[in-house]
Steps between C-alpha positions, in 0.01 A plus 500: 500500500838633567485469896344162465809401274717658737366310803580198309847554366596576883336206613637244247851658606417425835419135465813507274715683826321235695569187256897610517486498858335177518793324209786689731376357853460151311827511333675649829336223698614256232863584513474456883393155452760420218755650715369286838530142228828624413620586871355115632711340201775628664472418806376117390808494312763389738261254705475332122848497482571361859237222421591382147529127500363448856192293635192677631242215654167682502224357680180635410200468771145394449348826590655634240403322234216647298500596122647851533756386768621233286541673204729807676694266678553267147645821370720587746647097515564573091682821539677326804634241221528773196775663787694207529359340854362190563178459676355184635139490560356316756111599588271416731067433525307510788251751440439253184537166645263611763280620215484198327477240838177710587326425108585100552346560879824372665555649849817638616663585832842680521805499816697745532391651166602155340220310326443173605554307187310118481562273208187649348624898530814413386420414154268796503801722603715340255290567172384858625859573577640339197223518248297830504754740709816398327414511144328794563795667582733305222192666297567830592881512497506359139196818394784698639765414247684258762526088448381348793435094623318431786645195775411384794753377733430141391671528194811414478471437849579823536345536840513209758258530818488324834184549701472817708387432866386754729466466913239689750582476867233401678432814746363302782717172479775699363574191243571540130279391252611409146247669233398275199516804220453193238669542178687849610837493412872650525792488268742249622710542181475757173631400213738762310622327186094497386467912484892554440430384157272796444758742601673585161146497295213708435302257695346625832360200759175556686451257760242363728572410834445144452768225641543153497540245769774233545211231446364720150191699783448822405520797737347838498799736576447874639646683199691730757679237582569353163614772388761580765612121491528573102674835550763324728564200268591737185690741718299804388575859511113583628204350674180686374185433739213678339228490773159707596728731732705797436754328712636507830323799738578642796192527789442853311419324191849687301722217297801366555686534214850348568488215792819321608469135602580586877224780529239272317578287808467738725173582364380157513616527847324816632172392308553836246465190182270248612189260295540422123828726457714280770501200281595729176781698718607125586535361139705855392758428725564100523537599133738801600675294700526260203696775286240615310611920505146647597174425532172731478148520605263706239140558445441310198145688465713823381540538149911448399575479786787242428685809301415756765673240747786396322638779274445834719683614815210597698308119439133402570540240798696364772837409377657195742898481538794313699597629765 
């Protein structure tokens, strides 16, 4: 009886020995994460400072947008706002519009990556984009603790379009041809005074990239565009492109992280950024050289990625500059 006691004592002070071990290595490994929070306070804490009372326009892609997406980047937009910034939402659709064109058996055809947009897919585009999509969003942000109102660019007249034409040369005649895209539009003018009025509330704007014509028509707008045209008109501090991509690569597939306006030229130039990012590279800096201070290109499918971007010195994406 004695040795089987004694086998037992030793053994429950082993699993005791063992337990300790296990509450140390937690609690060790617990500091190291309290002390890794602490340490990326810091470092968020003079980017916070630098961008107290400035304008971040945010566009957030369709790709991105599913439920979990959604509801990490609503909570970075809130802490955005706690911090003193002001972001501007403007989103996009396809995936969903496409989604939705496909249930009501309405074909589509796209140039250039542009849908071609008839009187009967534009009012489809116009309640996905400004029904479903943007209150989902205004949902989310206000679940967050933030107070958000969805817009379009028709209110307020806040975005006015002119038709967006397109030209193919003809490779054996060699003559252009104009491209009927439909109801595909451009900003021709963005109106400030209807989001300045935003600035010194709690209220953040989520818009769709609807405009309106100088006859009332309504255009479907690439929300790219919009929101460079919108970043330029309020004179913000950032341009936020959340996209599918990491960024801007090299052939090797490594990211660009900082990208001056004359190498993103050059890169054009030497085919290094070619397809879907040449158009987003365009937008960053017509609104660079419209004085807005930087513009970036993120993968919005990356949880916070907005913070990782904005308030730490290594970044997440290809940041765009002057020069």
């Amino acid at each position: 009886m004695s040795k089987d006691k004694n086998k037992k004592d030793k053994s429950h002070l082993k699993a005791m020995e063992m337990t300790d071990l296990s509450i140390q290595k937690e609690v060790k490994n617990n500091n190291h994460d309290w002390v890794m929070k602490a340490e990326t306070l810091c470092e968020a804490l003079p980017y916070m400072r630098r961008f107290a009372g400035e304008t971040f326009v945010i566009k957030f892609g369709g790709s991105a947008i599913n439920a979990d997406n959604v509801r990490k980047f609503a909570e970075d937009v809130v802490l955005l706002k706690q911090v003193g910034i002001n972001p501007v939402i403007v989103h996009g659709g396809g995936p969903q519009i496409g989604e939705m064109l496909k249930k009501l058996n309405i074909k589509t055809s796209f140039i250039d990556g542009l849908r071609v947009t008839d009187a009967q897919t534009v009012e489809i585009v116009e309640m996905v984009l400004c029904g479903s999509i943007n209150k989902n969003i205004v949902k989310e942000i206000n679940r967050a603790g933030g107070m958000a109102i969805g817009l379009s660019g028709k209110d307020g007249n806040m975005i006015t379009a002119r038709k967006l034409t397109r030209t193919k040369k003809d490779p054996n005649s060699n003559i252009e041809e104009i491209l009927n895209l439909g109801f595909v539009g451009e900003p021709s003018y963005v109106n400030p005074e209807v989001l300045n009025g935003f600035e010194n509330s709690d209220i953040i704007p989520v818009i769709a990239p609807i405009g309106v014509g100088e006859n009332g028509e309504t255009y479907n707008i690439n929300a790219d565009t919009a929101a460079g045209a919108i970043a330029s008109a309020l004179n913000a501090a950032k341009l936020i492109i959340l996209s599918d991509v990491d960024g801007v690569l090299l052939p090797n597939k490594e990211l660009i992280s900082h990208l001056s306006i004359s190498t993103a030229r050059k890169l054009i130039k030497d085919g290094v950024i070619t397809g879907g990012m040449i158009p987003k590279i365009e937008t960053c800096i017509t609104a660079l050289e419209s004085e807005v201070e930087y513009a970036h290109i993120l993968n919005g499918s990356v949880d916070h990625i907005l913070l990782m971007e904005i308030f730490t010195e290594s970044g997440a994406g290809t940041m765009i500059f002057y020069g």
